[in-house]
MARNUVO-221939 format. One record per residue: x, y, z of N, C-alpha, C in turn; residue in one letter; residue number from 1. Coordinates in nm, 4 decimals, decimal comma. Example, Ala and Ser with C-alpha at 12.3 -4.5 7.8 and 13.67 -1.06 7.14 Angstrom:
MARNUVO-221939
+----------+----------+----------+----------+----------+----------+----------+----------+----------+------+-----+
!      nc1 !      nc2 !      nc3 !     cac1 !     cac2 !     cac3 !      cc1 !      cc2 !      cc3 ! type ! seq !
+----------+----------+----------+----------+----------+----------+----------+----------+----------+------+-----+
!   1,3190 !  -0,5690 !   0,7800 !   1,2300 !  -0,4500 !   0,7800 !   1,3200 !  -0,3300 !   0,7800 !    A !   1 !
!   1,2850 !  -0,2250 !   0,7080 !   1,3670 !  -0,1060 !   0,7140 !   1,2900 !   0,0030 !   0,7870 !    S !   2 !
+----------+----------+----------+----------+----------+----------+----------+----------+----------+------+-----+
end
This chain:
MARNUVO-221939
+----------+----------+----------+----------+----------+----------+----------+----------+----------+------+-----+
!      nc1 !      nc2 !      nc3 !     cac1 !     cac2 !     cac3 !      cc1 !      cc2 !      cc3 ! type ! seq !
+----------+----------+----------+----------+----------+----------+----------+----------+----------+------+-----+
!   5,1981 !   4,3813 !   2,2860 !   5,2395 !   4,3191 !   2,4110 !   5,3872 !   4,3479 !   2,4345 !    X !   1 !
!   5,4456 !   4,3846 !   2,5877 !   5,5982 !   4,4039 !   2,5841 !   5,6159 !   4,2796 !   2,6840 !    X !   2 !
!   5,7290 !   4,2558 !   2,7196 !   5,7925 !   4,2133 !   2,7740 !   5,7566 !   4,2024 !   2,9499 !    X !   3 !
!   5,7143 !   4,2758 !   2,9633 !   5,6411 !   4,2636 !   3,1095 !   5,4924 !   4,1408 !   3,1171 !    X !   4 !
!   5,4544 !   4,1372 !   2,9962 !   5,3277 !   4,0351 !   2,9913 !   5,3177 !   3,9345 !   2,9313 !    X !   5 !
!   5,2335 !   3,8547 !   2,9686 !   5,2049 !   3,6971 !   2,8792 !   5,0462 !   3,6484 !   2,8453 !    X !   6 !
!   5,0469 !   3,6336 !   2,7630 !   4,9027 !   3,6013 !   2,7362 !   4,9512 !   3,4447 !   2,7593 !    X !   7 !
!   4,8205 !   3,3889 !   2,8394 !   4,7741 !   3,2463 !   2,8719 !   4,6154 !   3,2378 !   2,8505 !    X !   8 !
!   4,6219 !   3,1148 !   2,7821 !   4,5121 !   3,0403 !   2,7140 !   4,4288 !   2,9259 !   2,7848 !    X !   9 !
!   4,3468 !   2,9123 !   2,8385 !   4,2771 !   2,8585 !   2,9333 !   4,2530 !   2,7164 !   2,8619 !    X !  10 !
!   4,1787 !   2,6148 !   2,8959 !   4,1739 !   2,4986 !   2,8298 !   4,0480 !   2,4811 !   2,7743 !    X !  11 !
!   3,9646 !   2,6154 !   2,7907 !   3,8519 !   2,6945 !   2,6976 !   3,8616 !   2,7538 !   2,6132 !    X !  12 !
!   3,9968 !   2,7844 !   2,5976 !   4,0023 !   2,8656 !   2,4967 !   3,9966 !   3,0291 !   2,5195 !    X !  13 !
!   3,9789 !   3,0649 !   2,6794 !   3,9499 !   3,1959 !   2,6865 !   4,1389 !   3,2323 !   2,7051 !    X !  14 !
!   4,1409 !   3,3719 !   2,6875 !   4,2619 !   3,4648 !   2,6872 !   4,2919 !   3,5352 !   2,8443 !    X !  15 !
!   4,3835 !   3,5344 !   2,8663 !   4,4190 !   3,6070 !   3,0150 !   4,5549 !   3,6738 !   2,9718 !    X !  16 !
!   4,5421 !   3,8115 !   2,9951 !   4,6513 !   3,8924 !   2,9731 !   4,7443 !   3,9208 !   3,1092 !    X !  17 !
!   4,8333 !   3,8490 !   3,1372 !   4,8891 !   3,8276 !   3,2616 !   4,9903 !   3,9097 !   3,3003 !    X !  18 !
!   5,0435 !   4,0010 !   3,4149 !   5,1544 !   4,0787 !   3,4294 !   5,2995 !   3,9611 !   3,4660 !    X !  19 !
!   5,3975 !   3,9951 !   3,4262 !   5,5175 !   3,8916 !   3,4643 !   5,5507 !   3,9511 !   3,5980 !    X !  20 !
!   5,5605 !   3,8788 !   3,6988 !   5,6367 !   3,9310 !   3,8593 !   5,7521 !   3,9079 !   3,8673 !    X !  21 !
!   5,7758 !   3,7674 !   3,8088 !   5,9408 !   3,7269 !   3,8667 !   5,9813 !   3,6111 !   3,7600 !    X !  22 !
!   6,0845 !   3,5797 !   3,6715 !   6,1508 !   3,4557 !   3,6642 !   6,2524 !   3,4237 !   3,7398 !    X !  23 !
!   6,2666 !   3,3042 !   3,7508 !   6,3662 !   3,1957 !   3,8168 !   6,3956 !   3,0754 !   3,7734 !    X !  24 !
!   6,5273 !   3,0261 !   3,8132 !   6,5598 !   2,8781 !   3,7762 !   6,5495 !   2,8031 !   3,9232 !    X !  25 !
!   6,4762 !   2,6993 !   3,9124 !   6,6005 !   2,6114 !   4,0367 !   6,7283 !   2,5588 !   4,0205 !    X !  26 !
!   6,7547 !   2,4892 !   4,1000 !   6,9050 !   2,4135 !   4,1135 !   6,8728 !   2,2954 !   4,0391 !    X !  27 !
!   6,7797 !   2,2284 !   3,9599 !   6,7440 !   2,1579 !   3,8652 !   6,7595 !   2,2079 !   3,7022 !    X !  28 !
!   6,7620 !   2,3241 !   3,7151 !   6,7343 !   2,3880 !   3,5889 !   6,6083 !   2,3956 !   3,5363 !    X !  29 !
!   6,5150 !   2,3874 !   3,6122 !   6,3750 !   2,4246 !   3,5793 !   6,3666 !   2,5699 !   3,5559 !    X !  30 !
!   6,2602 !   2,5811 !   3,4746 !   6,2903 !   2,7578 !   3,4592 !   6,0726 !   2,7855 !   3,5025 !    X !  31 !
!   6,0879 !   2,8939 !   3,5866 !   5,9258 !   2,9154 !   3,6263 !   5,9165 !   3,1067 !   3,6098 !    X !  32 !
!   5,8454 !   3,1048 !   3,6049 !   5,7242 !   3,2073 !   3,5378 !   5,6784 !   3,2340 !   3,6434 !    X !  33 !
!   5,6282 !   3,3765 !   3,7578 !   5,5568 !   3,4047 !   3,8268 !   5,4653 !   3,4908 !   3,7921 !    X !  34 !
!   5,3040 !   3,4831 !   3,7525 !   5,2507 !   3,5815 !   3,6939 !   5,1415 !   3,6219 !   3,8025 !    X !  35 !
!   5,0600 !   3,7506 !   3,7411 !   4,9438 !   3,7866 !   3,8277 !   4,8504 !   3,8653 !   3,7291 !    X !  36 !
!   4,7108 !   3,8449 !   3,7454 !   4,6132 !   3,9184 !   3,6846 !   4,5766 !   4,0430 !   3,7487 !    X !  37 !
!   4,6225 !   4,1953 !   3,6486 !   4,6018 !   4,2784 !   3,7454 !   4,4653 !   4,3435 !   3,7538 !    X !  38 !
!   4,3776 !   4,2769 !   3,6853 !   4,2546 !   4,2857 !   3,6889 !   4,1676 !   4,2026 !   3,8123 !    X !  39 !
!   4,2667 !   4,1802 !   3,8553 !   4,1935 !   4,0414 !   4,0101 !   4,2500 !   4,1268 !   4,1112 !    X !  40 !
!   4,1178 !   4,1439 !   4,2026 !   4,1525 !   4,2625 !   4,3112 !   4,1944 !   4,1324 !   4,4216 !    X !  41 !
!   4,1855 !   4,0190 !   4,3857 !   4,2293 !   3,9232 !   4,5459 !   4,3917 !   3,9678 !   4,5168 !    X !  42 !
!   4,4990 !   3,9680 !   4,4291 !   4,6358 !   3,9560 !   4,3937 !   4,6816 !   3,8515 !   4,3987 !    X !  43 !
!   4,5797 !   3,7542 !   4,3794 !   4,6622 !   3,5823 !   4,3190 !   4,7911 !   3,5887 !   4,2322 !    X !  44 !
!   4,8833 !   3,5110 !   4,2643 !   5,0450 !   3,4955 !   4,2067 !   4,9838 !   3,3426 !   4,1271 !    X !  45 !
!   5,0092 !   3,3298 !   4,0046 !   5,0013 !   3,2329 !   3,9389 !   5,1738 !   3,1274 !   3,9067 !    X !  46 !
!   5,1899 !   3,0290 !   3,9471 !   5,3528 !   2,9920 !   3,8845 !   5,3401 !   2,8998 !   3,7431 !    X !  47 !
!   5,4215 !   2,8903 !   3,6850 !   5,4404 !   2,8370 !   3,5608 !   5,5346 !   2,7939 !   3,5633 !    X !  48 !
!   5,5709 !   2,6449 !   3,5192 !   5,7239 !   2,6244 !   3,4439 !   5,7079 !   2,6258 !   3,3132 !    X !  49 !
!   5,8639 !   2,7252 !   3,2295 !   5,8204 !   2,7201 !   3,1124 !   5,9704 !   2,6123 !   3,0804 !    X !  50 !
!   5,9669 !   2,6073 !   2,8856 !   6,0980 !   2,5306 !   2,8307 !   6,1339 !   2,6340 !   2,7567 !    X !  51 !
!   6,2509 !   2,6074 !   2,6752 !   6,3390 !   2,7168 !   2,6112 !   6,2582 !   2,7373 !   2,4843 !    X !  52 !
!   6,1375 !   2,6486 !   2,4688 !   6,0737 !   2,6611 !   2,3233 !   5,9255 !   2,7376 !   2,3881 !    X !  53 !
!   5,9233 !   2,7825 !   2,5035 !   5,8139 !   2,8872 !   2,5473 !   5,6972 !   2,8380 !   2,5540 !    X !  54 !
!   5,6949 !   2,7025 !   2,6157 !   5,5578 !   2,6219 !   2,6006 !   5,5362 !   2,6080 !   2,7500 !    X !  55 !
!   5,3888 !   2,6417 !   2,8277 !   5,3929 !   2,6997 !   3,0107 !   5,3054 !   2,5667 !   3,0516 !    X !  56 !
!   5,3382 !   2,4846 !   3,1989 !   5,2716 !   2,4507 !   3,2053 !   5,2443 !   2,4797 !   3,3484 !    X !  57 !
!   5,1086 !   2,4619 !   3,3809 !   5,1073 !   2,5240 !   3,5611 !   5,1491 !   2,4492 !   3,6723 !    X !  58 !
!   5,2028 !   2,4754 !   3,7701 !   5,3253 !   2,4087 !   3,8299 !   5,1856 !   2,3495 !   3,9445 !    X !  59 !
!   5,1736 !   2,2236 !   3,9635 !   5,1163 !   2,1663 !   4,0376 !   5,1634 !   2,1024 !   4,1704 !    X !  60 !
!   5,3103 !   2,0459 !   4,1452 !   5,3520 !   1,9487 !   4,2058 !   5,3597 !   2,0283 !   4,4003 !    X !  61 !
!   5,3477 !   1,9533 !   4,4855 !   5,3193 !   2,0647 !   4,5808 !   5,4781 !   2,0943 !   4,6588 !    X !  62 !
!   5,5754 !   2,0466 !   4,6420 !   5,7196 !   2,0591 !   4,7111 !   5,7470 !   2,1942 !   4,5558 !    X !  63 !
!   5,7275 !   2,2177 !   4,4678 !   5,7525 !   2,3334 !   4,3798 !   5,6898 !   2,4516 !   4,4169 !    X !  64 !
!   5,5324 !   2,4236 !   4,4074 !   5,4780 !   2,5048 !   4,4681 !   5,4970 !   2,5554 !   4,6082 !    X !  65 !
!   5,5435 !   2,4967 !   4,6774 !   5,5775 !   2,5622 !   4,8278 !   5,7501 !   2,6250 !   4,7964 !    X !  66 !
!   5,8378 !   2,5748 !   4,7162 !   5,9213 !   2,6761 !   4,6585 !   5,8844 !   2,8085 !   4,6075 !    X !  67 !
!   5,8096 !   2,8041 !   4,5288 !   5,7869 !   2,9138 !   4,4406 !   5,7319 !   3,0175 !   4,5539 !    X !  68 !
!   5,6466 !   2,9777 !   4,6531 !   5,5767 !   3,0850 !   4,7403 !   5,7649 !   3,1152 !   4,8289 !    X !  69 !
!   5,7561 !   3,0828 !   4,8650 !   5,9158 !   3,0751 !   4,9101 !   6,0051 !   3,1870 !   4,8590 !    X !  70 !
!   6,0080 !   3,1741 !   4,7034 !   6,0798 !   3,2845 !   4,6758 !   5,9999 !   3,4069 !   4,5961 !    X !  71 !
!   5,8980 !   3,3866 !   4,6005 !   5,7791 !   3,4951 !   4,6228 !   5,8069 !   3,5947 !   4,7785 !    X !  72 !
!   5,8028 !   3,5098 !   4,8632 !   5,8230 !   3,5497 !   4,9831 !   5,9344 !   3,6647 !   5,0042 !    X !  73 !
!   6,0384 !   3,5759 !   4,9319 !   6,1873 !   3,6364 !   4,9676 !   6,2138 !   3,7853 !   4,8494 !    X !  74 !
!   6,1410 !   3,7338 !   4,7263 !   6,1212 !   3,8734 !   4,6501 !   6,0295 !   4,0276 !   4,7119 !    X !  75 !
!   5,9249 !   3,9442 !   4,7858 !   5,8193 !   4,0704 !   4,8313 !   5,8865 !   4,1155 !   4,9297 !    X !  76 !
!   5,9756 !   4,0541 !   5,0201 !   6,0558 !   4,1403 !   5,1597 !   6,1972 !   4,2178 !   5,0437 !    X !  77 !
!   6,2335 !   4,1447 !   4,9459 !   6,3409 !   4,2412 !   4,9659 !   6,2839 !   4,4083 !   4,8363 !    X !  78 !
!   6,1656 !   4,3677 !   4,7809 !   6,1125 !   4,4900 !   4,7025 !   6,0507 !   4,6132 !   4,8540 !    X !  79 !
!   6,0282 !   4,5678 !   4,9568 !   5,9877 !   4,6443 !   5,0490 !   6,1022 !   4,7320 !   5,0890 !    X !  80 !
!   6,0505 !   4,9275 !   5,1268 !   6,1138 !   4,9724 !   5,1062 !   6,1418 !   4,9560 !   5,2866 !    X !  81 !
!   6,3346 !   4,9722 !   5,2888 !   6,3850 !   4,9657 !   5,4374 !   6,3580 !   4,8134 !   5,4946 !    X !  82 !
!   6,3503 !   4,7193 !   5,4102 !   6,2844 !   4,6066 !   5,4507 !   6,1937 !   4,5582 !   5,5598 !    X !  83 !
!   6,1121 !   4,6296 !   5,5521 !   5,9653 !   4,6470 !   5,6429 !   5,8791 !   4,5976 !   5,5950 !    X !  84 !
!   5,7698 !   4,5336 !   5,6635 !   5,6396 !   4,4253 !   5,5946 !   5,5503 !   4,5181 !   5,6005 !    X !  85 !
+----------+----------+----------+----------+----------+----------+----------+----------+----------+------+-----+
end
């Protein structure tokens, strides 16, 4: 495994080998995880907050989650080339 991926563990016990898209902090000092399965042809963005001891939990709360798409948002316009959608 490098550095681009994360394995996450389902609450079955099954394995998901996840690509990393983006980290970030907020202005809280929360630290989140943006992942995606590139085996899922929909391109679901998964978020995570992790801690400094690397333990993920999935970000539920819905004012985070409408952050996180937020700067999802603001990452996918500025990776576009000439900043074009």
């Amino acid at each position: 495994m490098d550095n681009t991926q994360l394995t996450i563990i389902d609450e079955n016990g099954n394995e998901y080998v996840m690509q990393i898209l983006l980290t970030f902090d907020d202005d809280k000092n929360n630290h989140f995880v943006l992942v995606y399965d590139p085996e899922d042809e929909e391109g679901n963005v998964y978020a995570y907050l992790y801690d400094d001891e690397g333990n993920l939990n999935e970000v539920e709360d819905p004012d985070m989650v409408e952050m996180c798409a937020e700067v999802l948002s603001a990452f996918e316009e500025e990776e576009e080339p000439d900043g074009k959608a």
